[in-house]
SERO-4910 file (N, C-alpha, C, O; in steps of 0.05 Angstrom, whole numbers):
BEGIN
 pado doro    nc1    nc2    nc3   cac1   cac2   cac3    cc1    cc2    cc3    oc1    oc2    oc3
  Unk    A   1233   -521  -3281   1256   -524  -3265   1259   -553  -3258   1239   -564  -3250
  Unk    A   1279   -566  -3261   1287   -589  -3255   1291   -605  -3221   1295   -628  -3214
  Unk    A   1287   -580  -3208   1279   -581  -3188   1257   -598  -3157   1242   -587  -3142
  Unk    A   1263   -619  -3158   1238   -620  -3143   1223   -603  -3130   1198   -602  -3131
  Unk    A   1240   -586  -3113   1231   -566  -3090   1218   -543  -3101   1205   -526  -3088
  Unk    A   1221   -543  -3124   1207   -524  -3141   1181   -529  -3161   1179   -545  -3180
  Unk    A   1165   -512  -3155   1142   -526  -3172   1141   -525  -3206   1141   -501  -3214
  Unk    A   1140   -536  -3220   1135   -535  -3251   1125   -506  -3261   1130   -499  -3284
  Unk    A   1107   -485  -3240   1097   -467  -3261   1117   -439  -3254   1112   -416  -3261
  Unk    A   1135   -448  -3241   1158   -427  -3238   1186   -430  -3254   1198   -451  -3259
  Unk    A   1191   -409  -3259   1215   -404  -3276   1239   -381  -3272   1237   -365  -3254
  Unk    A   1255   -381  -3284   1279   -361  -3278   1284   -351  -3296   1288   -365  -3316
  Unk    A   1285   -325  -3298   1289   -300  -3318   1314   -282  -3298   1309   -268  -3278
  Unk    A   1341   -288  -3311   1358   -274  -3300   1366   -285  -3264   1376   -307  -3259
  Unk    A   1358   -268  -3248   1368   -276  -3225   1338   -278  -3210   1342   -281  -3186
  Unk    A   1316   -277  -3216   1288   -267  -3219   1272   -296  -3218   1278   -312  -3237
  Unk    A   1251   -307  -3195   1237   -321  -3206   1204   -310  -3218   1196   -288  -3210
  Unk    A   1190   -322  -3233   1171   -314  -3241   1152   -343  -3236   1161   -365  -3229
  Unk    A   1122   -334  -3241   1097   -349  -3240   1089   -354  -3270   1096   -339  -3289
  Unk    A   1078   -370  -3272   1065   -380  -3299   1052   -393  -3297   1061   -414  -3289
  Unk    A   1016   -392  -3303   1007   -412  -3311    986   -408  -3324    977   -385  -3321
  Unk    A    970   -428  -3346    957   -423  -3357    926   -418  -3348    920   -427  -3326
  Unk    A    904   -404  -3365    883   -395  -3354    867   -425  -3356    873   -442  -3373
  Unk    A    843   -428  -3331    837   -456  -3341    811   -445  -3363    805   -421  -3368
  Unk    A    798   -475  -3374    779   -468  -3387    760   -453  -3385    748   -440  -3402
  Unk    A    756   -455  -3358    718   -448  -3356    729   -416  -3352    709   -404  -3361
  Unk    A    743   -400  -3345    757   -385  -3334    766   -359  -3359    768   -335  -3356
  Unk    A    770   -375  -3384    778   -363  -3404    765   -333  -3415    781   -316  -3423
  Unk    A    744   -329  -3415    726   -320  -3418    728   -295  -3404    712   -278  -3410
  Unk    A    744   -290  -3387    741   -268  -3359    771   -255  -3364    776   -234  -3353
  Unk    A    798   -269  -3387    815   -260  -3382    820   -262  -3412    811   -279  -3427
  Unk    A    839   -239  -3419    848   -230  -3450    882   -243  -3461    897   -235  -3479
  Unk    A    885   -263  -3442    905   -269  -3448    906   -304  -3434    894   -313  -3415
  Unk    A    929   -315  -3455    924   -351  -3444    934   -363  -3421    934   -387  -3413
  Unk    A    948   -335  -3410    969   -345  -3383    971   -325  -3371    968   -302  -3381
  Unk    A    978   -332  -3338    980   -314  -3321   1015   -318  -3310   1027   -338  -3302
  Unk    A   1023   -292  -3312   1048   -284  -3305   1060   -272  -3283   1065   -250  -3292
  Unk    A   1064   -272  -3269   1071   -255  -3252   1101   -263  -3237   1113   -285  -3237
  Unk    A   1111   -234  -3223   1144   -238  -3218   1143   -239  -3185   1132   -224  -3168
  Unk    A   1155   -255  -3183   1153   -260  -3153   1170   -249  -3139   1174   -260  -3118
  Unk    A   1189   -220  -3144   1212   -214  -3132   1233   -219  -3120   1248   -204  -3108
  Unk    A   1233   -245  -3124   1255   -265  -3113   1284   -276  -3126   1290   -269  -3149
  Unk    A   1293   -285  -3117   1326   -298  -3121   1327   -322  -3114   1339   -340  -3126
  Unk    A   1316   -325  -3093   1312   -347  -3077   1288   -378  -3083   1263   -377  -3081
  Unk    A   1305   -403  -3092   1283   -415  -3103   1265   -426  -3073   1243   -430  -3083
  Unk    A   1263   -432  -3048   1250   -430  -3034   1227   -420  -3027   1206   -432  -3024
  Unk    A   1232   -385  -3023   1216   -370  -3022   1196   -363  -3055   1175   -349  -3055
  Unk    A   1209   -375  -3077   1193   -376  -3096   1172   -397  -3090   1149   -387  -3091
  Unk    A   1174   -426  -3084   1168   -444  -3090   1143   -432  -3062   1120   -430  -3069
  Unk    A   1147   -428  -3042   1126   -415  -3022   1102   -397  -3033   1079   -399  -3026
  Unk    A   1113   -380  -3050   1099   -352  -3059   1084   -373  -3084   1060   -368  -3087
  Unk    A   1091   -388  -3097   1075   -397  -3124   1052   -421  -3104   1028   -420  -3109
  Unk    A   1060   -437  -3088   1040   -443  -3078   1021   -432  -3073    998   -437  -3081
  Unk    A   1031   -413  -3056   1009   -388  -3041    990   -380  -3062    967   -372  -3060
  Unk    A   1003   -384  -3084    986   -367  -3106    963   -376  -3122    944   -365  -3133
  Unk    A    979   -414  -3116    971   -426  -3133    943   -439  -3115    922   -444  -3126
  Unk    A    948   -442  -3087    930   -448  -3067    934   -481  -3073    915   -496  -3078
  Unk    A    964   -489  -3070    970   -523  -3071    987   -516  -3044   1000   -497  -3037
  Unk    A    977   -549  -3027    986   -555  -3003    999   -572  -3012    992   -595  -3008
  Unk    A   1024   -568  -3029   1050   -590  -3032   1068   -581  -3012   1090   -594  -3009
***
């Protein structure tokens, strides 16, 4: 997202934001796939950009 207010591992699918990010290295090992996805139920890039922090556990 071009976004400042929004963080890089969020995106928009339709009217929908979503989470993305990749698994880290050491981490790989525990998960069957190279990225983690998830839909944040939102519309709102705010409350996205809240919920992907939360997720992400960054104090930006």
């Amino acid at each position: 997202m071009g976004d400042k207010n929004c963080p890089s591992y969020l995106y928009l699918k339709g009217k929908t934001f979503y989470f993305n990010r990749h698994v880290p290295l050491d981490l790989k090992g525990h998960y069957k796939t190279r990225q983690i996805r998830l839909c944040l139920k939102t519309a709102s890039p705010f409350e996205a950009a809240k919920a992907a922090r939360s997720i992400a556990h960054c104090s930006n």
